[in-house]
KETI-731041 format. One record per atom (N, C-alpha, C): residue in three letters; x, y, z. Coordinates in steps of 0.001 Angstrom, whole numbers, padded with zeros to 6 digits, always signed. Last residue first. Layout:
# residues N
ALAXYZ;...
***
This chain:
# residues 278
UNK-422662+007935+011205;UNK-424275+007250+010551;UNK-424356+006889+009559;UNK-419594+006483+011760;UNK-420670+007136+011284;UNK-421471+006969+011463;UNK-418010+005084+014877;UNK-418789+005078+014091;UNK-419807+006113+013098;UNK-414706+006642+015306;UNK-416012+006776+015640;UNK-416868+006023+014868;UNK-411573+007498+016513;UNK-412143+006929+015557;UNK-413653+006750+016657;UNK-408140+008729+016715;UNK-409497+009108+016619;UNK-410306+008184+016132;UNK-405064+007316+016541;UNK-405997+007830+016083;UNK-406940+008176+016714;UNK-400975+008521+017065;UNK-402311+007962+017536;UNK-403477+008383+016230;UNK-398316+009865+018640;UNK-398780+009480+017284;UNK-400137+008459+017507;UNK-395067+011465+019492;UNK-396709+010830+019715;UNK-397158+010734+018209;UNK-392680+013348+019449;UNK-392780+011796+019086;UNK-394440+011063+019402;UNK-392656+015550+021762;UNK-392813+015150+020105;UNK-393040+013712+020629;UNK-395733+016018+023981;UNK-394493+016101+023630;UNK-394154+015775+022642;UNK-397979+016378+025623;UNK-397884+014373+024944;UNK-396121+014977+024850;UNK-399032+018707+026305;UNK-399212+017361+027469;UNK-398802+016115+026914;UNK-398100+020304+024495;UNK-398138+020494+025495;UNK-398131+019606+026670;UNK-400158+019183+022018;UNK-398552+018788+022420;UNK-398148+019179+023557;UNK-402249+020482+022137;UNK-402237+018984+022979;UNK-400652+018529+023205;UNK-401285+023194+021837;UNK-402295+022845+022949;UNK-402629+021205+023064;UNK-399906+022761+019116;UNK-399382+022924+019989;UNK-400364+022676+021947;UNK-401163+019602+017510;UNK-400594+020819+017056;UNK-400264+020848+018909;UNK-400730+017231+015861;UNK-400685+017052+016651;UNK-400403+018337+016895;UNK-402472+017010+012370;UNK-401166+017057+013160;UNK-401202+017358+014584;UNK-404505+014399+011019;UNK-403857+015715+011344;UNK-402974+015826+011999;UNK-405931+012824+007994;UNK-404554+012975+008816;UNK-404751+014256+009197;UNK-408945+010515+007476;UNK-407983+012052+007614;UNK-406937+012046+008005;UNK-410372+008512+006320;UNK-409530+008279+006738;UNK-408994+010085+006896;UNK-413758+006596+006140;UNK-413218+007601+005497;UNK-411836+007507+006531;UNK-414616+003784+006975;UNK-415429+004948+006020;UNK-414954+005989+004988;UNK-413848+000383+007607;UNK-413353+001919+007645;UNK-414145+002633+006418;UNK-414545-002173+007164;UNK-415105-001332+008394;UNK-414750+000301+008369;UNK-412778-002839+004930;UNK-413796-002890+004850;UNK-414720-002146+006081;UNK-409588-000845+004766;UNK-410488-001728+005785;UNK-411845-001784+005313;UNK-408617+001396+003595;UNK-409225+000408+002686;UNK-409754-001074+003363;UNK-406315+002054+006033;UNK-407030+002624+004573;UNK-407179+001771+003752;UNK-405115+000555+008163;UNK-406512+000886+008178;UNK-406921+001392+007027;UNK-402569-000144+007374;UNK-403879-001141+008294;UNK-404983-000434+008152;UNK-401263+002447+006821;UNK-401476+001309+005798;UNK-402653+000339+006393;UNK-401835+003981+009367;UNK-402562+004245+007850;UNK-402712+003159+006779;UNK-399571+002700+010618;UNK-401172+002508+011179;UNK-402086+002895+009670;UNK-397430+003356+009337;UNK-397479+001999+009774;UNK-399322+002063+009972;UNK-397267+006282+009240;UNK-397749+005618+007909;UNK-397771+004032+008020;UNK-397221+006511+012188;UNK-397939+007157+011591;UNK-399000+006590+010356;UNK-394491+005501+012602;UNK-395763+004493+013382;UNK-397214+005380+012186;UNK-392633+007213+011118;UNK-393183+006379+010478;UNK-394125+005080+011066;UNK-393711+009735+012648;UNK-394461+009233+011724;UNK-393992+008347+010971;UNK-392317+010375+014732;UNK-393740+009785+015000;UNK-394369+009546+013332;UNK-390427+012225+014371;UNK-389740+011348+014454;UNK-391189+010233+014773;UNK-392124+014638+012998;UNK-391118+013648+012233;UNK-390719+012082+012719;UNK-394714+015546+015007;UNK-393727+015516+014162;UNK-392697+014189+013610;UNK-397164+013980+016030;UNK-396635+015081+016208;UNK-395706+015568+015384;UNK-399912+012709+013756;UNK-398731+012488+014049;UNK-398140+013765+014893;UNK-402944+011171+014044;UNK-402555+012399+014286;UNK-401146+011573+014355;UNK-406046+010555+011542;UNK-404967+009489+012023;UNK-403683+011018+012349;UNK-409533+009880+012129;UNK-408323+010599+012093;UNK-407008+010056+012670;UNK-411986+008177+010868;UNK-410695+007726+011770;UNK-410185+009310+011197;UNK-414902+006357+011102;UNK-414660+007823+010880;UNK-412833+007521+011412;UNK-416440+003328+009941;UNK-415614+004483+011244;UNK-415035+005273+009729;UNK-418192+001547+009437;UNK-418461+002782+008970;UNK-417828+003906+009578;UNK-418730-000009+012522;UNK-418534-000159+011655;UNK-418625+001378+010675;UNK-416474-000559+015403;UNK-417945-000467+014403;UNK-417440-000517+013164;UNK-413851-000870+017033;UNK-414625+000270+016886;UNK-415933+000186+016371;UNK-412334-003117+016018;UNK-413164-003399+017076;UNK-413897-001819+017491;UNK-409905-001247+014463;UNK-411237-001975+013873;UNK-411792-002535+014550;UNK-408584+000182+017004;UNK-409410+000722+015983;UNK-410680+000082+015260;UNK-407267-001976+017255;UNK-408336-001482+018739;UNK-409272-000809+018429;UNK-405743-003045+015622;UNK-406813-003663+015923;UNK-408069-003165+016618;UNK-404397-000918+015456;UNK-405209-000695+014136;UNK-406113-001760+014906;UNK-402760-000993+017764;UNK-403225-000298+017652;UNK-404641+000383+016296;UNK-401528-003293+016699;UNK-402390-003678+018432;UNK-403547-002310+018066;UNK-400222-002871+014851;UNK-400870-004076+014581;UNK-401844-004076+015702;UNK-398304-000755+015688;UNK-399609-000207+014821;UNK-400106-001540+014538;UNK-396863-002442+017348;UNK-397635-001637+017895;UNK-398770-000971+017281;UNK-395173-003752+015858;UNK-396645-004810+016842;UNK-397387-003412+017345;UNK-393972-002384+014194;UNK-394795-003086+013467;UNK-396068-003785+014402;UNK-392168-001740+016174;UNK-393306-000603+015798;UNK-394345-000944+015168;UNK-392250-003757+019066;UNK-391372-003073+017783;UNK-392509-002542+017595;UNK-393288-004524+021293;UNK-391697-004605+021738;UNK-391042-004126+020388;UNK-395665-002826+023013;UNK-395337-003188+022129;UNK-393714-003421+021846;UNK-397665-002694+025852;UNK-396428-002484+025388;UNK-396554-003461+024076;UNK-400854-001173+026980;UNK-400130-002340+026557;UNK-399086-001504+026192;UNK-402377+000931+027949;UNK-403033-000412+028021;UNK-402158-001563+027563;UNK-402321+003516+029924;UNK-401460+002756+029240;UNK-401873+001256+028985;UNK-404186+006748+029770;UNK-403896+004849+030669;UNK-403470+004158+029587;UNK-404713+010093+030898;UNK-404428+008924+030096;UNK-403962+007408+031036;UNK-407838+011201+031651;UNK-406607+011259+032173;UNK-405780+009745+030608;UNK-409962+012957+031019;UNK-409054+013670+030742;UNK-407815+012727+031087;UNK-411672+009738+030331;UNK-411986+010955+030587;UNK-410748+011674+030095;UNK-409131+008144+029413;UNK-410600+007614+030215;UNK-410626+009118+030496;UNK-407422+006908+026598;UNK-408116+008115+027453;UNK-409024+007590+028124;UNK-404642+005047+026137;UNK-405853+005219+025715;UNK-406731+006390+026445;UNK-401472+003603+024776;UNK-402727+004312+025543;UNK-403988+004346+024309;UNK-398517+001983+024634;UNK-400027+001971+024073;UNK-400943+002342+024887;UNK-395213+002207+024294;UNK-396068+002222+024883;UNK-397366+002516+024383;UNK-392656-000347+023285;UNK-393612+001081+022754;UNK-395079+001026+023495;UNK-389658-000270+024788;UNK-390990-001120+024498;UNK-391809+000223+024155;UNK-386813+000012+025985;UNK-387229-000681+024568;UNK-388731-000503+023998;UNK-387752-001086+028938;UNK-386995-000574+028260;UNK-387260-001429+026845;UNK-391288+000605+030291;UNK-390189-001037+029862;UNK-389483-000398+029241;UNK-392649+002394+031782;UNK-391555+002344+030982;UNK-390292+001329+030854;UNK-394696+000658+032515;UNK-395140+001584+031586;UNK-393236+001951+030888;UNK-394212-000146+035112;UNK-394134-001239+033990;UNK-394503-000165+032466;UNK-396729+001376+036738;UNK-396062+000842+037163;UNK-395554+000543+035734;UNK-398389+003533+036593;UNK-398982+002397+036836;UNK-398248+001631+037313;UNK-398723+007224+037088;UNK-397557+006188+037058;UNK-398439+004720+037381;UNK-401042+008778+034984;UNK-400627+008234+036157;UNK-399878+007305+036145;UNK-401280+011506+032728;UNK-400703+009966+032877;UNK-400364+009360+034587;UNK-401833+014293+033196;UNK-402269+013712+032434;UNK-402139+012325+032420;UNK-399472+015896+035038;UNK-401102+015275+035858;UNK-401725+014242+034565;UNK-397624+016858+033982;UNK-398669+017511+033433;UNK-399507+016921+034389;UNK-395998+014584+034009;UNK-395198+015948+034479;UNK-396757+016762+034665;UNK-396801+012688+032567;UNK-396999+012197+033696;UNK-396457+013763+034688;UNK-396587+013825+030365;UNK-398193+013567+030403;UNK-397567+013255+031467;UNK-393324+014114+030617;UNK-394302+014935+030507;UNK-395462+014705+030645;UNK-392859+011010+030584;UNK-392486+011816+031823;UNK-393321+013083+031697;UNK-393255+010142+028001;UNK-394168+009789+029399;UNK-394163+010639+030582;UNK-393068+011001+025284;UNK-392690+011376+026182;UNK-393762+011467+027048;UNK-393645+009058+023265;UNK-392558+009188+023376;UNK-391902+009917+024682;UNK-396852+007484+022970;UNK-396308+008735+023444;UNK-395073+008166+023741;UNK-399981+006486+021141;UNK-398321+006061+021494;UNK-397917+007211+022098;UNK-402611+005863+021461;UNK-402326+006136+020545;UNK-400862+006055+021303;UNK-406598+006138+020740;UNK-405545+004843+020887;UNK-404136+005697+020556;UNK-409706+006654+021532;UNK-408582+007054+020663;UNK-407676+006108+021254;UNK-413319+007373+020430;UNK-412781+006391+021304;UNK-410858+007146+020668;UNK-417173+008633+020455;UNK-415440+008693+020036;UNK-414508+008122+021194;UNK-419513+008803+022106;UNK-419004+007181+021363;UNK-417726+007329+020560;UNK-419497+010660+022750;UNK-420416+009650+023802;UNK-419420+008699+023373;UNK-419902+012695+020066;UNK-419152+012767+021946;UNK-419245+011603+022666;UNK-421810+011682+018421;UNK-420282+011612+018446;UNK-419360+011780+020130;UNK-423999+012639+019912;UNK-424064+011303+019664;UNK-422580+011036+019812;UNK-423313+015550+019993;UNK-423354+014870+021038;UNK-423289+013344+020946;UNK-423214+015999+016685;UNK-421821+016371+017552;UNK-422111+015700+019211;UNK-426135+015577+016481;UNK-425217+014672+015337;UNK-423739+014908+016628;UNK-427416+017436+017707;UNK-427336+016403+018335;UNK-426562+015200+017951;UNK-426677+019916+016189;UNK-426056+019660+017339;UNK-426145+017821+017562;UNK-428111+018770+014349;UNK-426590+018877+013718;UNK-425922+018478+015267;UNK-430643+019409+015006;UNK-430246+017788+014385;UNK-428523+017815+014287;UNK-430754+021938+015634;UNK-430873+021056+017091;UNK-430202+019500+016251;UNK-430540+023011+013021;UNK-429616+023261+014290;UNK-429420+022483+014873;UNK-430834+020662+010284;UNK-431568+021540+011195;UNK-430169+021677+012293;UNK-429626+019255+007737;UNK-430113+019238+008780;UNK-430353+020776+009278;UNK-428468+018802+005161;UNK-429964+019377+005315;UNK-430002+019885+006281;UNK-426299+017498+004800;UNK-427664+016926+004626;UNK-428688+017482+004252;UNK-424277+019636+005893;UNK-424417+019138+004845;UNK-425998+018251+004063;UNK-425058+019294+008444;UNK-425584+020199+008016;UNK-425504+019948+006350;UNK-424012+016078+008976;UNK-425317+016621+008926;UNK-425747+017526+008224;UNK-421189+016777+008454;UNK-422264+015767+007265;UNK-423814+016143+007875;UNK-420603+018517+010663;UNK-420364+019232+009374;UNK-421451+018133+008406;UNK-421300+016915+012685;UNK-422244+018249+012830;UNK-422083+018510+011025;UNK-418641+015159+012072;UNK-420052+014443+012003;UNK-421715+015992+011856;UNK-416763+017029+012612;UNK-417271+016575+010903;UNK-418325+015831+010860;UNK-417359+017732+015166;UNK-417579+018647+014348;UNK-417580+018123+012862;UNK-416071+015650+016699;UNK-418177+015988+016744;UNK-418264+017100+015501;UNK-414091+015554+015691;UNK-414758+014369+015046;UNK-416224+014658+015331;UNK-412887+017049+016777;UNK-412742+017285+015553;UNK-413616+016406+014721;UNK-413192+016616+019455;UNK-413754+017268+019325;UNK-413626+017630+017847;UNK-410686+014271+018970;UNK-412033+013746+019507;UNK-413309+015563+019511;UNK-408774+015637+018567;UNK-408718+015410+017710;UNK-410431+014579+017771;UNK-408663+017184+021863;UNK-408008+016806+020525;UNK-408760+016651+019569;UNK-411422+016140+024017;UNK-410585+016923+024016;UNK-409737+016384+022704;UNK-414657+015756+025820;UNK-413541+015326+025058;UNK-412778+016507+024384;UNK-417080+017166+025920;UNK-416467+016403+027157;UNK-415514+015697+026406;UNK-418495+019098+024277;UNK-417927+017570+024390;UNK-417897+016755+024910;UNK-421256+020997+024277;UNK-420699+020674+025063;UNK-419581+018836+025140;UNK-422045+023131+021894;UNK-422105+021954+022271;UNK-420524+021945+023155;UNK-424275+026003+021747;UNK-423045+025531+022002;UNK-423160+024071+022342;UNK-426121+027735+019422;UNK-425936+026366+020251;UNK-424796+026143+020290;UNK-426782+031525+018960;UNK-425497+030403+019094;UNK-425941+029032+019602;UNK-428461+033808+016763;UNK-428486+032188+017971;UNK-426925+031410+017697;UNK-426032+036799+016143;UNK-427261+035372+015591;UNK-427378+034737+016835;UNK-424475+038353+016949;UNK-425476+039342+016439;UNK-426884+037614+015690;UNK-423985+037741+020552;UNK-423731+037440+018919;UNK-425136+037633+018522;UNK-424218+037657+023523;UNK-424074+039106+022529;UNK-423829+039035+020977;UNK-424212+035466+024572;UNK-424661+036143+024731;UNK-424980+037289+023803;UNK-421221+034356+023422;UNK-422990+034485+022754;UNK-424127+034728+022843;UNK-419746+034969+024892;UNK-419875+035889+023832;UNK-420907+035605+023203;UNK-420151+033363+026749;UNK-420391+034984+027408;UNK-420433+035890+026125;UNK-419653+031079+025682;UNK-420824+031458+026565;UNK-421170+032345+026480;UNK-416941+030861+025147;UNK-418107+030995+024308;UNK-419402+031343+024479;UNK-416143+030786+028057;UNK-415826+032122+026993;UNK-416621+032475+025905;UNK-416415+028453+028221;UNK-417311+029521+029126;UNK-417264+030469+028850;UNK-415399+026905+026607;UNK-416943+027125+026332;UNK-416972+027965+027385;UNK-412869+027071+028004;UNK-413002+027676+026532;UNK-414559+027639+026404;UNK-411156+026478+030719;UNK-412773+027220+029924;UNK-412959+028246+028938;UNK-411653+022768+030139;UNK-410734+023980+029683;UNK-412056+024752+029977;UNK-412197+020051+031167;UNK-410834+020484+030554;UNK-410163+021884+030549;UNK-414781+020679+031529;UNK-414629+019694+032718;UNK-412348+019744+032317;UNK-415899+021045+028920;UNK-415527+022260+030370;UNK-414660+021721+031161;UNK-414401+019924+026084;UNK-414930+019909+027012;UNK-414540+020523+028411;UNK-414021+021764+023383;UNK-413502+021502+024254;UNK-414154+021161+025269;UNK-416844+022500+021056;UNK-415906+022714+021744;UNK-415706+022195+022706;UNK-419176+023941+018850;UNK-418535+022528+019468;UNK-417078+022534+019904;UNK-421414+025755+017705;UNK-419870+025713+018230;UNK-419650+024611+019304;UNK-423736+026641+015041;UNK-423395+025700+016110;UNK-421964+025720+016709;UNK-425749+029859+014412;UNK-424154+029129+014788;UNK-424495+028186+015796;UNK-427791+031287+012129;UNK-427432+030533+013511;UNK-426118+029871+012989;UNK-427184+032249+009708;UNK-428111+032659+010284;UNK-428345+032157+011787;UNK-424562+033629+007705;UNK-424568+032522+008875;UNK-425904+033272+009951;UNK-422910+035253+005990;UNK-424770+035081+005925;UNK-425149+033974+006961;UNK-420640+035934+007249;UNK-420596+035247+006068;UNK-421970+034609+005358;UNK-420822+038087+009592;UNK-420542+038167+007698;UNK-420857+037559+007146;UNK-421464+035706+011281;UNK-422817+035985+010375;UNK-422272+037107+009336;UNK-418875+034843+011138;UNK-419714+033649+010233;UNK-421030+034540+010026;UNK-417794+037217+012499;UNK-417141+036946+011091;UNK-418694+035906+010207;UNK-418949+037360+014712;UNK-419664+037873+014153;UNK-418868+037879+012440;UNK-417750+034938+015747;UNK-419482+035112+015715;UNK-419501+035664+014499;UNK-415340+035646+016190;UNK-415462+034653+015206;UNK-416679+034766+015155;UNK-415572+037709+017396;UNK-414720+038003+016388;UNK-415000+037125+015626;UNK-416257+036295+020136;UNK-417142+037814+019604;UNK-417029+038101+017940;UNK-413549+035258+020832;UNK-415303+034191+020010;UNK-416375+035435+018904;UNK-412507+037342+021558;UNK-412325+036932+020319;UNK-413296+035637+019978;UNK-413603+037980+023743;UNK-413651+039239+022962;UNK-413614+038530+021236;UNK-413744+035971+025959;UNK-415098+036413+025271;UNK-414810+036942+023851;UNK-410253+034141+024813;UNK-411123+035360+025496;UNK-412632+035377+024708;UNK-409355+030799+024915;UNK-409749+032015+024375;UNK-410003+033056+024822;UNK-407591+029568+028033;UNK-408333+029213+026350;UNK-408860+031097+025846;UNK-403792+028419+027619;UNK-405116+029199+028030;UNK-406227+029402+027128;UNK-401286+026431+028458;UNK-402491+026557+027207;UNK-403471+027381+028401;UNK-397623+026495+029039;UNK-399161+026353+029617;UNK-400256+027041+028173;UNK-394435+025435+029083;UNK-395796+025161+027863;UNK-396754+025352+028761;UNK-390937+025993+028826;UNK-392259+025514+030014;UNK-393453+026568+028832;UNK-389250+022614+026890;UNK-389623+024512+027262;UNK-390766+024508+028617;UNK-386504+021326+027302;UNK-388106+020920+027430;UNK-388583+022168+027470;UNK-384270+020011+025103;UNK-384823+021436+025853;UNK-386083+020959+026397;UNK-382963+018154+023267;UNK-383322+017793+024578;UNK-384129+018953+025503;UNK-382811+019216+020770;UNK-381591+019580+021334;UNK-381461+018787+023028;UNK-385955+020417+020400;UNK-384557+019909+019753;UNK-383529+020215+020687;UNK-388310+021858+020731;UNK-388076+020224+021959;UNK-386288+019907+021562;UNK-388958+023491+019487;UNK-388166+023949+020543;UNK-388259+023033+021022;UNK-390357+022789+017071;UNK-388446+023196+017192;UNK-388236+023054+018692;UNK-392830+021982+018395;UNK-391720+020533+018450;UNK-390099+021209+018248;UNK-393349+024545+016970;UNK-393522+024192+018373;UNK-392812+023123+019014;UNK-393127+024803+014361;UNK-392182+025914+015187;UNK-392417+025359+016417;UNK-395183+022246+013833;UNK-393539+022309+013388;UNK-392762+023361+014226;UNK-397493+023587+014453;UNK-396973+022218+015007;UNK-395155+022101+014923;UNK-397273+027118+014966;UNK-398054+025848+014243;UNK-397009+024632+015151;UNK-398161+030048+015433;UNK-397343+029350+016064;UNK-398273+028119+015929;UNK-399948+031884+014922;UNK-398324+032408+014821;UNK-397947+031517+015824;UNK-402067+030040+014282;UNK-402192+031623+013567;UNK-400587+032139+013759;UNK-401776+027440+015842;UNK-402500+027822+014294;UNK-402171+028959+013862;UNK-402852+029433+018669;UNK-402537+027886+018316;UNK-403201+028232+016302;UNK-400917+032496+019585;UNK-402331+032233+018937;UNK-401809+030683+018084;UNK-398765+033066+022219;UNK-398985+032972+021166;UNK-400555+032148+020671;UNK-396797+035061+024951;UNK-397938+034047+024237;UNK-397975+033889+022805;UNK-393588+033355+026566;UNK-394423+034216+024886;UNK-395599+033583+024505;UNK-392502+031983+028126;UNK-393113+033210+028923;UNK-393408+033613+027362;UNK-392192+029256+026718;UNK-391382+030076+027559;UNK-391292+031802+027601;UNK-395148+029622+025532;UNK-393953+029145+025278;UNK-392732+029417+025686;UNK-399142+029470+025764;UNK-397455+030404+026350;UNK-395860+029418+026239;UNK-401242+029667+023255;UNK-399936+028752+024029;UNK-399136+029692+024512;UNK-404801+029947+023591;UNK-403393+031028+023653;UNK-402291+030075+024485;UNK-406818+029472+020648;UNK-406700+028709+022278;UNK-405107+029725+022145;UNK-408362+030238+018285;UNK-407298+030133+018540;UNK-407088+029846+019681;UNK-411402+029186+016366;UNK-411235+029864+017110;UNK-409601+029390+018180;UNK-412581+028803+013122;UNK-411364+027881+013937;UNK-411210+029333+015175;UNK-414970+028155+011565;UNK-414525+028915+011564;UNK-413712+028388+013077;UNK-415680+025401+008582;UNK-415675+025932+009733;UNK-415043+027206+010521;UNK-416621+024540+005861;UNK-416911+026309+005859;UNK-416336+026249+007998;UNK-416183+022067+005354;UNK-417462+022287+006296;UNK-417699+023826+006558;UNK-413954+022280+004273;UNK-415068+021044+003371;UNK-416565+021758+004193;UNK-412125+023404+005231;UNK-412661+024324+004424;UNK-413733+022965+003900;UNK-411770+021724+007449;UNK-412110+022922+007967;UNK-412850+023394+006526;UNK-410954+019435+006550;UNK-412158+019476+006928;UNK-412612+020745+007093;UNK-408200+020361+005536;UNK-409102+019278+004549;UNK-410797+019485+005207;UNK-407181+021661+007820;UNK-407401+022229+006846;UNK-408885+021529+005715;UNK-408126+019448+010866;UNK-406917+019604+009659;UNK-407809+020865+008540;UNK-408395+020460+013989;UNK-409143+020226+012864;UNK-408059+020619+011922;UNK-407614+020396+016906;UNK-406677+020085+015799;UNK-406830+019832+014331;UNK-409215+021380+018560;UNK-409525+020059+018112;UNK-408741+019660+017154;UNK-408047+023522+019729;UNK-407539+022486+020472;UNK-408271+020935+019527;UNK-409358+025870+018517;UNK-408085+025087+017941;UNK-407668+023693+018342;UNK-413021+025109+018201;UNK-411687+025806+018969;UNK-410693+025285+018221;UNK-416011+025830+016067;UNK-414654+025559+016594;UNK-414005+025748+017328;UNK-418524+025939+014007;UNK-417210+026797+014603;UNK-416785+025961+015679;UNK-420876+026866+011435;UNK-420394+025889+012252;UNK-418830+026565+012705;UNK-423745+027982+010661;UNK-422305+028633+010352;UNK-421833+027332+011459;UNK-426537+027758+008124;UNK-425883+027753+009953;UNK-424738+027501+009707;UNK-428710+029593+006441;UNK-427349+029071+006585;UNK-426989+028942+008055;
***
């Protein structure tokens, strides 16, 4: 048995987590000076409360400790887990694999760590592609290399309500024209930073630009479709309708925009993930 594992920051929905047995390791949100465990005492919904009212809280993400990877190791070889693959956060972001590092040193099995280089809902996608491998059959090194292929070639598209924050954060560089009045703004990721590739002047052109960018993806895509909260989802169920039941589309997930990416987008975001299968 090879045990497959995780950070929080990939925002892996429930639906996949228990399809692939994964084990979800917690990233630590500080929320005006209170830490807290992403997922475990403090989810998407208690996290957007505190945007109400206009508040902006002050939000820093730290990643795991050695001690508690240690915790998740040695939970999966409870669980007869004879090697562990762990796909995680890219370094060049966070040092959450360096934590993983040091504890696998000392895990009572072989650990392969995979290295992303992508971040959200894009490290959720090396891990269901690792998850259909092992599913298969596959081997360690085949699973891993299933989660690197994915790394290379996951792409995302997606809207943000609050510019000033990703641009507060270092995450968004001012281009210029980004905050038309009225106009729905359309990104995309180049490495860690974000880039605004178009305006949309209603919601209907925006999940029309944004499902397109999607189906110019391949073929046999993989899509996760992320909302932050309430006021982002009806672009949410705008983009879902375009894409569920696309002849190019494979499969379709929804997750939520939890607290370690909200941090840098804020409420109102809303975007997909998408990849070619094998």
């Amino acid at each position: 048995m090879i045990g497959l594992l995780t950070d929080s920051n990939s925002q892996l929905p429930a639906e996949l987590g228990r399809r692939y047995g994964v084990e979800v390791v917690p990233l630590t949100v500080t929320v005006d000076d209170h830490d807290y465990e992403e997922g475990v005492d403090l989810d998407a919904d208690a996290f957007y409360a505190r945007f109400e009212g206009g508040h902006r809280p002050r939000v820093a993400t730290s990643q795991p400790s050695p001690g508690r990877f240690a915790l998740a190791f040695d939970a999966l070889a409870g669980r007869g887990a004879q090697e562990i693959l762990a796909v995680h956060l890219g370094s060049a972001l966070s040092g959450t694999i360096n934590s993983a590092r040091v504890a696998a040193a000392d895990s009572p099995v072989p650990v392969r760590i995979v290295d992303t280089g992508t971040a959200s809902f894009g490290v959720a996608c090396c891990v269901w592609e690792a998850g259909e491998a092992l599913a298969r059959g596959a081997g360690l090194e085949e699973a891993a290399g299933a989660a690197e292929a994915v790394a290379a070639t996951v792409r995302t598209v997606f809207t943000l309500a609050a510019l000033d924050l990703a641009r507060a954060g270092g995450r968004l560089r001012h281009a210029g024209g980004e905050d038309e009045a009225g106009a729905i703004p359309v990104l995309t990721m180049d490495g860690a930073e974000m880039r605004v590739v178009g305006q949309a002047p209603d919601l209907a052109t925006a999940a029309d630009a944004m499902a397109a960018q999607v189906l110019a993806g391949g073929d046999a895509l993989r899509v996760g479709l992320g909302v932050a909260d309430a006021g982002a989802a009806p672009l949410w169920r705008a983009l879902e309708d375009r894409l569920v039941g696309a002849p190019a589309v494979r499969e379709v997930v929804r997750y939520r925009i939890g607290p370690s990416v909200g941090a840098h987008t804020g409420p109102g975001a809303a975007g997909a993930f998408y990849y070619p299968s094998r």
